[in-house]
C-alpha positions as CSV (number, residue, x, y, z in Angstrom):
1,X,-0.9,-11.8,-15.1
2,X,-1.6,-7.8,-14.5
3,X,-2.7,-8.8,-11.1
4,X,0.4,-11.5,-9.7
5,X,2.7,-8.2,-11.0
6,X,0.1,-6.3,-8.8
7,X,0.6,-8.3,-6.1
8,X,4.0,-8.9,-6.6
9,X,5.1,-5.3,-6.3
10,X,2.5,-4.9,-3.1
11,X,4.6,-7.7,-1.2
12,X,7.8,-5.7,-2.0
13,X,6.1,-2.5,-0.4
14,X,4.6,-4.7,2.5
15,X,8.3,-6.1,2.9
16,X,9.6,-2.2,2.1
17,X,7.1,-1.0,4.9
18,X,8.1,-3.6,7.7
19,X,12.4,-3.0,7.5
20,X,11.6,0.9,7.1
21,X,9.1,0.7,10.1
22,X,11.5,-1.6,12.3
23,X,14.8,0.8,11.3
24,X,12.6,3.4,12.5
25,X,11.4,1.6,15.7
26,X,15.3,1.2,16.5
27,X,15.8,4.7,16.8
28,X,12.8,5.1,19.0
29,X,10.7,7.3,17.7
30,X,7.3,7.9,16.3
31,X,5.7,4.4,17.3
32,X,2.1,5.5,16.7
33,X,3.5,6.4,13.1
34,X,4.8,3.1,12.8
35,X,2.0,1.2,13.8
36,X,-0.2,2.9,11.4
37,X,2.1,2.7,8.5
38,X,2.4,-1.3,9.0
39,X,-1.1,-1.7,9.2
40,X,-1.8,0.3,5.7
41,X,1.1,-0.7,3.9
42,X,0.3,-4.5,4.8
43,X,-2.8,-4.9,4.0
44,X,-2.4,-3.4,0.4
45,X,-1.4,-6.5,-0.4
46,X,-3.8,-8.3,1.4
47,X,-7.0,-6.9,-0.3
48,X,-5.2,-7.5,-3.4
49,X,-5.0,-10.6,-2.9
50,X,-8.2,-11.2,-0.4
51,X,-9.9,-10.1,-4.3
52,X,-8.6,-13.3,-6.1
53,X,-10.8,-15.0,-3.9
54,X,-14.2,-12.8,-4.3
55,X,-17.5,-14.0,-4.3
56,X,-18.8,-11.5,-7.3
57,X,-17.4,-8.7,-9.2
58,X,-19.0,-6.4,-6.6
59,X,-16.9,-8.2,-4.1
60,X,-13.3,-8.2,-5.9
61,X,-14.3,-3.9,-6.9
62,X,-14.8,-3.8,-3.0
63,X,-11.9,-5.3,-1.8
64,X,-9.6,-3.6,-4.5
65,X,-11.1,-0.4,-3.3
66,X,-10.0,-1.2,0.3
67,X,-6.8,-1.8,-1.4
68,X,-6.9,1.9,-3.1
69,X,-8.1,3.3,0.3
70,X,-4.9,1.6,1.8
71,X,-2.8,3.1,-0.2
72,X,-3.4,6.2,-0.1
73,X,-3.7,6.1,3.6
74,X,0.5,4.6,3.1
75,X,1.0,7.9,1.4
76,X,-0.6,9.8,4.1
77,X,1.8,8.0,6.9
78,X,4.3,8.2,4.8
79,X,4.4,12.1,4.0
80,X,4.1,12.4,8.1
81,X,7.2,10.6,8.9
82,X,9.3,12.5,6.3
83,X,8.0,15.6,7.3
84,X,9.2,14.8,11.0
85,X,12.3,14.3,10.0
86,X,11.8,10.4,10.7
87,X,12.5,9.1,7.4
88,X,14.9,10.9,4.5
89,X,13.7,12.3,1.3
90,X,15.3,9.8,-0.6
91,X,13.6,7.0,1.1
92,X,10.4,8.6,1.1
93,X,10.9,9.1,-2.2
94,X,11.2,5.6,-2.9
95,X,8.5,4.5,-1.2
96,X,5.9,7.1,-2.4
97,X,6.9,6.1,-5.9
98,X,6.4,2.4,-5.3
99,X,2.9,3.2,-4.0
100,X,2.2,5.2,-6.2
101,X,2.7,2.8,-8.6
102,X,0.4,0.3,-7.1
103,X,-2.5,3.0,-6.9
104,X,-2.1,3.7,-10.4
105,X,-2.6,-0.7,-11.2
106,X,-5.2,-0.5,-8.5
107,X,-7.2,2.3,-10.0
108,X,-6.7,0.5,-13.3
109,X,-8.2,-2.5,-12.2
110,X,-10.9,-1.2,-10.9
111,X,-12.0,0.9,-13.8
112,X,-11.7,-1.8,-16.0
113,X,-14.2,-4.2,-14.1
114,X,-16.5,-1.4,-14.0
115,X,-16.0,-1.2,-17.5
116,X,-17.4,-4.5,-17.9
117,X,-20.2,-4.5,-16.0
């Protein structure tokens, strides 16, 4: 269950990500930005649920971590394009609190199968 509301809330950034990266491409601005912020905050989602399908428990603790790495690299793009002036602090806020929120399950998730091992 902790995992489908896992993956649940990384669609709804994924979805988040691609309207805030296409209002952004409207205006024009900061395409290489863009580009990198839909490839991180899409594939969140991705691993998460690439991991439901894993061979081994070293293979659902790798692609988790390439989850993890995804995120914070969503962060990253993130904090650019607000500081740029691209995106407002309330939205920024929004989203860095929504992906923050997934790194937290993520890091969870992963501590726990270690936990087990």
């Amino acid at each position: 269950m902790a995992d489908s509301i896992m993956l649940d809330r990384a669609k709804d950034f994924a979805v988040a990500v691609i309207r805030l990266c296409r209002e952004i491409k409207a205006d024009k601005r900061e395409s290489v930005l863009i580009n990198q912020l839909l490839r991180s905050g899409t594939s969140i989602g991705a691993n998460i649920h690439e991991s439901k399908y894993a061979h081994s428990t070293a293979d659902f603790v790798s692609k988790m971590q390439i989850a993890l790495k995804e995120c914070y690299e969503s962060e990253y793009w993130l904090e650019l394009l607000n500081r740029t002036d691209c995106i407002s602090d309330e939205k920024y806020q929004a989203m860095i609190s929504s992906c923050g929120s997934i790194r937290r399950m993520l890091i969870s998730s992963i501590n726990t199968v270690k936990k087990r091992d």
